[in-house]
SERO-4910 file (N, C-alpha, C, O; in steps of 0.05 Angstrom, whole numbers):
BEGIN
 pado doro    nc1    nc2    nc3   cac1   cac2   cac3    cc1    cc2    cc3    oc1    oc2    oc3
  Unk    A   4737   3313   -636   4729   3335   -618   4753   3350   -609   4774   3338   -615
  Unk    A   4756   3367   -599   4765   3398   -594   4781   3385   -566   4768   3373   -548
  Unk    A   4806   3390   -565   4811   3377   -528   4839   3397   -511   4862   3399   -517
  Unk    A   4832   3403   -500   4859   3429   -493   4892   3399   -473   4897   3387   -452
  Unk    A   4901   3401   -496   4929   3396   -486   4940   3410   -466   4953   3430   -474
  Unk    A   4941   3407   -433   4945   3404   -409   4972   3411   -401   4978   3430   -386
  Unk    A   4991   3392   -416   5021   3381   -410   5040   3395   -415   5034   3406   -436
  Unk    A   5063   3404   -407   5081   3425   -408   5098   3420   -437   5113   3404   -449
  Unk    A   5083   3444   -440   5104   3444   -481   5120   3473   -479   5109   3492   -468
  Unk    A   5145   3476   -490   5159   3487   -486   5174   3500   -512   5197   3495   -519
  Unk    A   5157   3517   -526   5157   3528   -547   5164   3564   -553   5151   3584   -548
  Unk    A   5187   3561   -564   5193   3598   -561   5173   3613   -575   5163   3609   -597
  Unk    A   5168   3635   -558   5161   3649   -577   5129   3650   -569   5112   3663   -581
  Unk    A   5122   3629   -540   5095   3622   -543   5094   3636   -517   5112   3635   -501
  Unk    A   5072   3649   -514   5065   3661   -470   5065   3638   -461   5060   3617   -474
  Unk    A   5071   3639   -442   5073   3622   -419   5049   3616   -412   5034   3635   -415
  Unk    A   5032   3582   -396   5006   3575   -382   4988   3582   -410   4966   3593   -408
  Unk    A   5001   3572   -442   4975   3580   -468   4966   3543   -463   4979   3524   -456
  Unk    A   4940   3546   -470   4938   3516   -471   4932   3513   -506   4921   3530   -519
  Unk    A   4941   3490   -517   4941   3477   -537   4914   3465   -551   4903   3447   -539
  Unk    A   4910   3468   -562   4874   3448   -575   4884   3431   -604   4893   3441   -625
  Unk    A   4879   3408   -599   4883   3386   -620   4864   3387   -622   4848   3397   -606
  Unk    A   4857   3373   -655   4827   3353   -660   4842   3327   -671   4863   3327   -685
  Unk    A   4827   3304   -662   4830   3291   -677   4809   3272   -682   4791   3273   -666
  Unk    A   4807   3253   -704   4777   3239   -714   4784   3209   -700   4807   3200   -704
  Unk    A   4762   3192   -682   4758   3169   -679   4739   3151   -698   4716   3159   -700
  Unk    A   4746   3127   -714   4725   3116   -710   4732   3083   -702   4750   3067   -709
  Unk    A   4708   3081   -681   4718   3057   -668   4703   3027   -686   4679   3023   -692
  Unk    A   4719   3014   -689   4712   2981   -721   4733   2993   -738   4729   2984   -761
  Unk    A   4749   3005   -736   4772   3002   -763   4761   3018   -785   4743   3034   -779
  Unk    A   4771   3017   -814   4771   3043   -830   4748   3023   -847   4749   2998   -849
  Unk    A   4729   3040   -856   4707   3034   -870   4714   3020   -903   4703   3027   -924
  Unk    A   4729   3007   -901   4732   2988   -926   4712   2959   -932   4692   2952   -921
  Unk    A   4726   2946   -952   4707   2924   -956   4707   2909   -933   4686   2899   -926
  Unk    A   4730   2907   -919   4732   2885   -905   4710   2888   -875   4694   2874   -862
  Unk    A   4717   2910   -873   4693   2933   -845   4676   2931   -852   4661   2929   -833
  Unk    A   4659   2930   -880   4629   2925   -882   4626   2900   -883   4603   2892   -887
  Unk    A   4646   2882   -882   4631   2853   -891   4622   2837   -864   4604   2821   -858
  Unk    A   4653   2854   -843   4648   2843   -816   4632   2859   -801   4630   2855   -777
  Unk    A   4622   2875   -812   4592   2884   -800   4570   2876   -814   4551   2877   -798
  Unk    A   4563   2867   -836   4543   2856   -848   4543   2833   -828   4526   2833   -810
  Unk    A   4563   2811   -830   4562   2784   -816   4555   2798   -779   4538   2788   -764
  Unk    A   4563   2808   -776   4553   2814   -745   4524   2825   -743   4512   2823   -722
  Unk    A   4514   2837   -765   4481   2843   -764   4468   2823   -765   4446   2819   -755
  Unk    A   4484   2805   -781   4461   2773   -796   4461   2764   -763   4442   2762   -748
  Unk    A   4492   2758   -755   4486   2740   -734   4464   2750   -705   4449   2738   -690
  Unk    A   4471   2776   -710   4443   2790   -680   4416   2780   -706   4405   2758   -702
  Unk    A   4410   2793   -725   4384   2782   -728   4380   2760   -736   4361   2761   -752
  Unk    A   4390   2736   -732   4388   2703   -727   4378   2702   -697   4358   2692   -689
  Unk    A   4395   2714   -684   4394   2706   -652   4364   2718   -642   4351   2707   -624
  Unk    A   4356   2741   -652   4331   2755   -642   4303   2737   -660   4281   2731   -651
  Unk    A   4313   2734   -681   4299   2717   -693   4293   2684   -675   4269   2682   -671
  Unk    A   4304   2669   -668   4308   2652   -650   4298   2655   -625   4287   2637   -614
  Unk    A   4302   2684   -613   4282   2686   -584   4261   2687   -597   4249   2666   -599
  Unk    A   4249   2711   -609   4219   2718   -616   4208   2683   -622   4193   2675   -605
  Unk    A   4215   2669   -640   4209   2642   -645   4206   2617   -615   4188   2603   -609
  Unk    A   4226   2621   -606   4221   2612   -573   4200   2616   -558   4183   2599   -553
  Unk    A   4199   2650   -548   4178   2659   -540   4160   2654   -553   4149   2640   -536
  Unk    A   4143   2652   -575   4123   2648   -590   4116   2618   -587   4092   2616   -584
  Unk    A   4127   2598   -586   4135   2572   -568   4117   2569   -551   4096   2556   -554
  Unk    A   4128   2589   -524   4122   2590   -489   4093   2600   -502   4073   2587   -495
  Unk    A   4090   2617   -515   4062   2635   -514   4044   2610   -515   4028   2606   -496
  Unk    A   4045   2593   -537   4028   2582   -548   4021   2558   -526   3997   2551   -524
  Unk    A   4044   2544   -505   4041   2529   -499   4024   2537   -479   4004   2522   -475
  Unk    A   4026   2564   -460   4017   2574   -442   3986   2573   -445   3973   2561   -428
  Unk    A   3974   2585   -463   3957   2591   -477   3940   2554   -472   3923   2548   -455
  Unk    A   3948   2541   -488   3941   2522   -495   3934   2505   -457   3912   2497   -451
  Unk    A   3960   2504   -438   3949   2496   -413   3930   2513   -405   3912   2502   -394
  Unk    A   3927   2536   -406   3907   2555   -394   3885   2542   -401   3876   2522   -389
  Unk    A   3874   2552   -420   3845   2534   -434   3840   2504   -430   3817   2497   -424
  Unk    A   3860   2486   -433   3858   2470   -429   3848   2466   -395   3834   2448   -386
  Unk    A   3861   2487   -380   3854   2482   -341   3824   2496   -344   3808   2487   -327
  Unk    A   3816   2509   -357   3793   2525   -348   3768   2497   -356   3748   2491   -341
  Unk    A   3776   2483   -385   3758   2470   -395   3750   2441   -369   3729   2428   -364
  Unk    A   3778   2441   -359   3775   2418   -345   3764   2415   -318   3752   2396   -308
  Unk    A   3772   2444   -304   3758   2452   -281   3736   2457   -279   3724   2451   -258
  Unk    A   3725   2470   -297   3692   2480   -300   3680   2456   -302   3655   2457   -301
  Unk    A   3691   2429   -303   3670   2400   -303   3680   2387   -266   3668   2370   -252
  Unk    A   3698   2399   -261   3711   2386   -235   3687   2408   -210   3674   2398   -191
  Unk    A   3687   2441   -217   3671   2460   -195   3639   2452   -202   3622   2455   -184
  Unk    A   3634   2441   -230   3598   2440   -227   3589   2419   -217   3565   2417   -212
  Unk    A   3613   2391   -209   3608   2369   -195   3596   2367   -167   3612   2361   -150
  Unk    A   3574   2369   -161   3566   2370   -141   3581   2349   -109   3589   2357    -87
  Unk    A   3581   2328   -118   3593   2314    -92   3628   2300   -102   3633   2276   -100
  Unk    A   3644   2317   -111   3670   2296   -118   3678   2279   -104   3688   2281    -81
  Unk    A   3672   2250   -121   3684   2226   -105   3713   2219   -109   3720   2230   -130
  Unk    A   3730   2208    -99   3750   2201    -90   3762   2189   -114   3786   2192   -120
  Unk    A   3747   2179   -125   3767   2172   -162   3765   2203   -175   3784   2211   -188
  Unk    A   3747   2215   -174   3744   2239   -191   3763   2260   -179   3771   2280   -193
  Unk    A   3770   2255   -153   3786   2278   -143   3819   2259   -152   3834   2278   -151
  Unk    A   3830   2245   -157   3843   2231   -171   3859   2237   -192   3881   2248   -195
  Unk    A   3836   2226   -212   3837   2241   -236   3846   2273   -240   3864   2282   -254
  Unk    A   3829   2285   -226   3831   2320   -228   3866   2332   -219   3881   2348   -229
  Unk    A   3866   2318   -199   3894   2322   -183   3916   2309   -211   3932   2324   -222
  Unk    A   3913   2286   -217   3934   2266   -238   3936   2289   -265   3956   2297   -278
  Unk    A   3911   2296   -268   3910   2324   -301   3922   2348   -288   3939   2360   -301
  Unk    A   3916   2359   -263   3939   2381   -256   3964   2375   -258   3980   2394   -263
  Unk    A   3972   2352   -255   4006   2357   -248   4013   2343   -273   4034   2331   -270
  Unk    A   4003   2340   -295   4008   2328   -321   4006   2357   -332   4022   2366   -348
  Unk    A   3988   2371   -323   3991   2401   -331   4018   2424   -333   4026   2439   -351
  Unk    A   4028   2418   -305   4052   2424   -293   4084   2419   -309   4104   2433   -313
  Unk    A   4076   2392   -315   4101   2379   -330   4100   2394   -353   4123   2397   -359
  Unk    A   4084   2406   -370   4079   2409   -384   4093   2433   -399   4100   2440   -422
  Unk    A   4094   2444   -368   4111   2476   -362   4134   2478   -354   4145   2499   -348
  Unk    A   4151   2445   -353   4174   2454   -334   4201   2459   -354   4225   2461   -348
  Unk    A   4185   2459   -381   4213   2466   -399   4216   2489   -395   4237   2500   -388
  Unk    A   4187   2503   -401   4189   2536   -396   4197   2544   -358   4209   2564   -349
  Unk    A   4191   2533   -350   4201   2534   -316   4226   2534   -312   4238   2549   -296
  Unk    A   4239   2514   -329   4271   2500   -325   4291   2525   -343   4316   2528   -341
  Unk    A   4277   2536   -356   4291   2565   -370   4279   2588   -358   4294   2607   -358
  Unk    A   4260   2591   -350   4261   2611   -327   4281   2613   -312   4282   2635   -302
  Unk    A   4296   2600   -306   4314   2594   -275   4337   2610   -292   4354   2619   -277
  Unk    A   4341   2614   -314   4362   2626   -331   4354   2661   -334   4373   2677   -337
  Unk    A   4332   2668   -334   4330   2696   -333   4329   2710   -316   4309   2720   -306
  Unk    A   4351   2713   -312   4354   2740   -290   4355   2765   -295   4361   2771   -318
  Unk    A   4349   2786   -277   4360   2809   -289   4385   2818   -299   4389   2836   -315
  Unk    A   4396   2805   -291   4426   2809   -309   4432   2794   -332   4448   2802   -349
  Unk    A   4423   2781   -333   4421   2756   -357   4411   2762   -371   4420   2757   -393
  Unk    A   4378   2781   -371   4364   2791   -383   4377   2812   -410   4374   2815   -434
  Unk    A   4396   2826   -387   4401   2860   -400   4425   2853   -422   4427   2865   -444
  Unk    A   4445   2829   -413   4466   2831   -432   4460   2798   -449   4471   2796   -471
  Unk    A   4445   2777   -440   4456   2757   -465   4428   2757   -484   4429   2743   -504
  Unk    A   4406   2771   -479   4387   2772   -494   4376   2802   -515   4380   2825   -507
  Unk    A   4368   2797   -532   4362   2818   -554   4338   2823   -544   4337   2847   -538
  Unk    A   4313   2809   -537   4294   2817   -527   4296   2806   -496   4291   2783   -489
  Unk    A   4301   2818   -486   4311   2810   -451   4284   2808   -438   4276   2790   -423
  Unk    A   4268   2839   -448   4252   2846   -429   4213   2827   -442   4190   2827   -432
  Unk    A   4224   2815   -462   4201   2797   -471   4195   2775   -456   4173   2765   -449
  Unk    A   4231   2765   -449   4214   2733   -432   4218   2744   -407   4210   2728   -391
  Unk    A   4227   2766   -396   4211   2769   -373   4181   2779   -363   4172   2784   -341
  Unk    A   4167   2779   -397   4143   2779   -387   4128   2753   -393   4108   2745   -381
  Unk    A   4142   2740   -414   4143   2706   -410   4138   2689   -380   4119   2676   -372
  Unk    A   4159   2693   -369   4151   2688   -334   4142   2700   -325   4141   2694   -301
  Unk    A   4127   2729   -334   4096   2731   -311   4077   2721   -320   4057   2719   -306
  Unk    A   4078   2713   -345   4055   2696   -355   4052   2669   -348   4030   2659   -343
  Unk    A   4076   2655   -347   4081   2627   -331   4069   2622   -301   4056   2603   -291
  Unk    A   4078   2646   -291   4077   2647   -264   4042   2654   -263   4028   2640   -249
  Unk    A   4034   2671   -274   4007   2675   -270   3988   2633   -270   3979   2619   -252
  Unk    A   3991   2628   -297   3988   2604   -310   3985   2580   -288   3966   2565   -286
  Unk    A   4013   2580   -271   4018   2565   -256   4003   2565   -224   4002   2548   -207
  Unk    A   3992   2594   -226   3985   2607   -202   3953   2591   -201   3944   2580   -181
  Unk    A   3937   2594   -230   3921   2577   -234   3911   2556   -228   3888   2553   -220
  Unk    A   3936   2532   -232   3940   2503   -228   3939   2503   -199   3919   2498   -186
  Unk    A   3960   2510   -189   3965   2503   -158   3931   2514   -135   3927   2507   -112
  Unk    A   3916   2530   -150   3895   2543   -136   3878   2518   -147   3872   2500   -131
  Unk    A   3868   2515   -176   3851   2485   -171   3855   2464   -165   3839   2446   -168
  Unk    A   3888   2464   -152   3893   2433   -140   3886   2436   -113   3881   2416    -99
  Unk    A   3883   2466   -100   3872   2468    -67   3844   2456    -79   3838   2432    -79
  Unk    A   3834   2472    -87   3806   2461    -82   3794   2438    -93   3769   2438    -94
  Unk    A   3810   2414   -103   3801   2388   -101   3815   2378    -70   3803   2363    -55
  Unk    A   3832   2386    -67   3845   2375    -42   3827   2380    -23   3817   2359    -15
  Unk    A   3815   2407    -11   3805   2412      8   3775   2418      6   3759   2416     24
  Unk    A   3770   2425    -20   3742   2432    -22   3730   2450     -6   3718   2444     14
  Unk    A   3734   2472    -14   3729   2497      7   3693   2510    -10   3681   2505    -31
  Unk    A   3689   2526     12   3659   2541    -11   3662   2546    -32   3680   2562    -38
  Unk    A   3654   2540    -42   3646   2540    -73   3633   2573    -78   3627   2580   -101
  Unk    A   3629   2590    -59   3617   2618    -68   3643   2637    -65   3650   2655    -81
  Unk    A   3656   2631    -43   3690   2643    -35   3710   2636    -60   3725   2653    -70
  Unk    A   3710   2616    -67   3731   2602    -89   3718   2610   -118   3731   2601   -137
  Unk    A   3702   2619   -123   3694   2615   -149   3699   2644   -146   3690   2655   -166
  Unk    A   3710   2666   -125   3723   2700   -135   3746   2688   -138   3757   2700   -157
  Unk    A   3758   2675   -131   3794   2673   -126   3804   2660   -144   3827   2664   -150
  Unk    A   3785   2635   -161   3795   2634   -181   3797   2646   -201   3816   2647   -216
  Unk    A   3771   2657   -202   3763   2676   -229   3781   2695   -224   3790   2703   -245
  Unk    A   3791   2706   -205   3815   2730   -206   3838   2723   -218   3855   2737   -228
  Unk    A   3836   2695   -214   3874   2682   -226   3872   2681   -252   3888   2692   -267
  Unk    A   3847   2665   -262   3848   2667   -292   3838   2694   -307   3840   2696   -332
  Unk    A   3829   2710   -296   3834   2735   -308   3867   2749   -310   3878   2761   -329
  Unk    A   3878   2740   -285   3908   2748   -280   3917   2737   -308   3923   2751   -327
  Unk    A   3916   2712   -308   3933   2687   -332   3919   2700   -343   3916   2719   -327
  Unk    A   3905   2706   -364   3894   2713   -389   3902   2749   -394   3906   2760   -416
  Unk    A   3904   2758   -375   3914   2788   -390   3948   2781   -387   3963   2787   -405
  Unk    A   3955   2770   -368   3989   2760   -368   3993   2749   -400   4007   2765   -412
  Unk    A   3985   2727   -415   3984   2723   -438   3979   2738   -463   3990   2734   -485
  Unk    A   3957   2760   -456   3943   2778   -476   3965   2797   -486   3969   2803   -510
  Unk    A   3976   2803   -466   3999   2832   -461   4023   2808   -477   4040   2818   -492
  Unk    A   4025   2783   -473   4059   2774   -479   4050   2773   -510   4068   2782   -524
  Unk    A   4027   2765   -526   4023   2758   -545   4020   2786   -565   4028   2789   -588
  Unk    A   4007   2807   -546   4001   2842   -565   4030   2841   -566   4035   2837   -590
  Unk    A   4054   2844   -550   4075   2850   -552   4094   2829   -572   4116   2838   -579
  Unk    A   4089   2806   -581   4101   2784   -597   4100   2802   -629   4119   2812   -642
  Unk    A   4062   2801   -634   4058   2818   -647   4062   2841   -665   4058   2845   -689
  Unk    A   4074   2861   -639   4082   2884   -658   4105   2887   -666   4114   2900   -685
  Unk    A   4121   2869   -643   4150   2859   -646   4160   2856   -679   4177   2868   -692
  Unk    A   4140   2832   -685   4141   2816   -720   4136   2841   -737   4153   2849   -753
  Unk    A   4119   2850   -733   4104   2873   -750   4125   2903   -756   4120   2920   -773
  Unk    A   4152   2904   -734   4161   2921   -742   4191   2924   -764   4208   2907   -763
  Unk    A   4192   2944   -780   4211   2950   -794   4240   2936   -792   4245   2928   -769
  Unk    A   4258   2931   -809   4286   2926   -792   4293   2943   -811   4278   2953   -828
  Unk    A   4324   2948   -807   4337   2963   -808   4350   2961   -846   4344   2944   -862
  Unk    A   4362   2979   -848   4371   2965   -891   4392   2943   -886   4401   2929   -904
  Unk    A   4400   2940   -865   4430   2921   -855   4411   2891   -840   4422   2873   -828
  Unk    A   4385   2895   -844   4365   2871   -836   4369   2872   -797   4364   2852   -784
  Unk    A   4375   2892   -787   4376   2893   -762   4357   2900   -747   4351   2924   -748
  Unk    A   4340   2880   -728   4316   2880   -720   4318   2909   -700   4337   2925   -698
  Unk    A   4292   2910   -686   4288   2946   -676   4286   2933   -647   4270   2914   -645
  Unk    A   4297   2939   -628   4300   2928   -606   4285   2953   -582   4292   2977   -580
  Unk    A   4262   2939   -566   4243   2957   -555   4232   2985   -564   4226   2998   -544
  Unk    A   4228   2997   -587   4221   3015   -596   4192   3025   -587   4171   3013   -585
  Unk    A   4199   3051   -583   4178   3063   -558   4159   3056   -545   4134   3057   -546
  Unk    A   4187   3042   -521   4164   3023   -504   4160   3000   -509   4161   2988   -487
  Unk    A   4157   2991   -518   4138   2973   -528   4129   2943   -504   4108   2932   -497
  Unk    A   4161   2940   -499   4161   2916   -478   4165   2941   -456   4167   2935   -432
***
């Protein structure tokens, strides 16, 4: 680009206060030889290994998520149609929630690693597992609500909106992480095999 040289040059013959214009060409990775494409080939492979590796992770969390969800709905719908829960049955129900829980604390125990800042610079898809943990979090929001109501046993006409609102929450929280896994796989990479990172919108 075009840049007016500033600095006092002292040239006969020239008006006085002329300013100067250089061009000169940048390119930043060194001069485009074999050696510049090879260490850019190897730097594409290694980003699309690493994005390859989240998407495969996440797809992981999806499945597991997925899998406690249904699994809480199947188990609670026998725990809310129980008319009088006795004291082994409330037991049981309580011992399958928090067997539930464990279930989640790998994905819980790497949550604690995504931050927003963490998000933006060590991940290729940053903004995927942060919808990973609203899906956890929805998931979890689930569990902890059918463990009130073996604990306390509240109406059964009040609790049966509050839950149905959570597992609607958990199920579009999952729906949205899984459409987005989806189109993720489904899209183009690059001729250098370099995956397309949020393309319009997407996450």
């Amino acid at each position: 680009r075009l840049v007016p040289y500033r600095d006092q040059v002292n040239v006969t013959g020239v008006p006085q206060n002329t300013q100067f214009v250089f061009a000169k060409d940048f390119f930043m990775g060194g001069a485009r030889d074999s050696t510049y494409l090879g260490q850019l080939k190897s730097y594409h492979e290694k980003i699309a290994k690493s994005a390859d590796q989240e998407l495969a992770e996440v797809t992981e969390y999806a499945s597991t998520l997925e899998s406690v969800l249904k699994s809480e709905e199947r188990h609670f719908s026998k725990v809310f149609g129980t008319k009088k829960l006795k004291s082994a049955a409330k037991s049981v129900a309580l011992k399958h929630f928090e067997t539930s829980k464990k279930l989640l604390e790998q994905i819980a125990t790497s949550a604690t690693e995504w931050t927003d800042a963490s998000l933006k610079t060590d991940y290729f898809y940053g903004r995927l597992f942060k919808s990973t943990k609203s899906a956890l979090d929805a998931v979890l929001a689930v569990i902890d609500l059918q463990t009130q109501y073996v604990q306390t046993l509240p109406d059964k006409r009040g609790f049966q909106i509050q839950i149905g609102k959570r597992n609607a929450d958990a199920d579009q929280a999952l729906q949205s992480l899984k459409s987005k896994l989806s189109s993720i796989k489904n899209l183009p990479r690059s001729p250098t095999g370099l995956p397309a990172r949020d393309p319009e919108g997407l996450l």
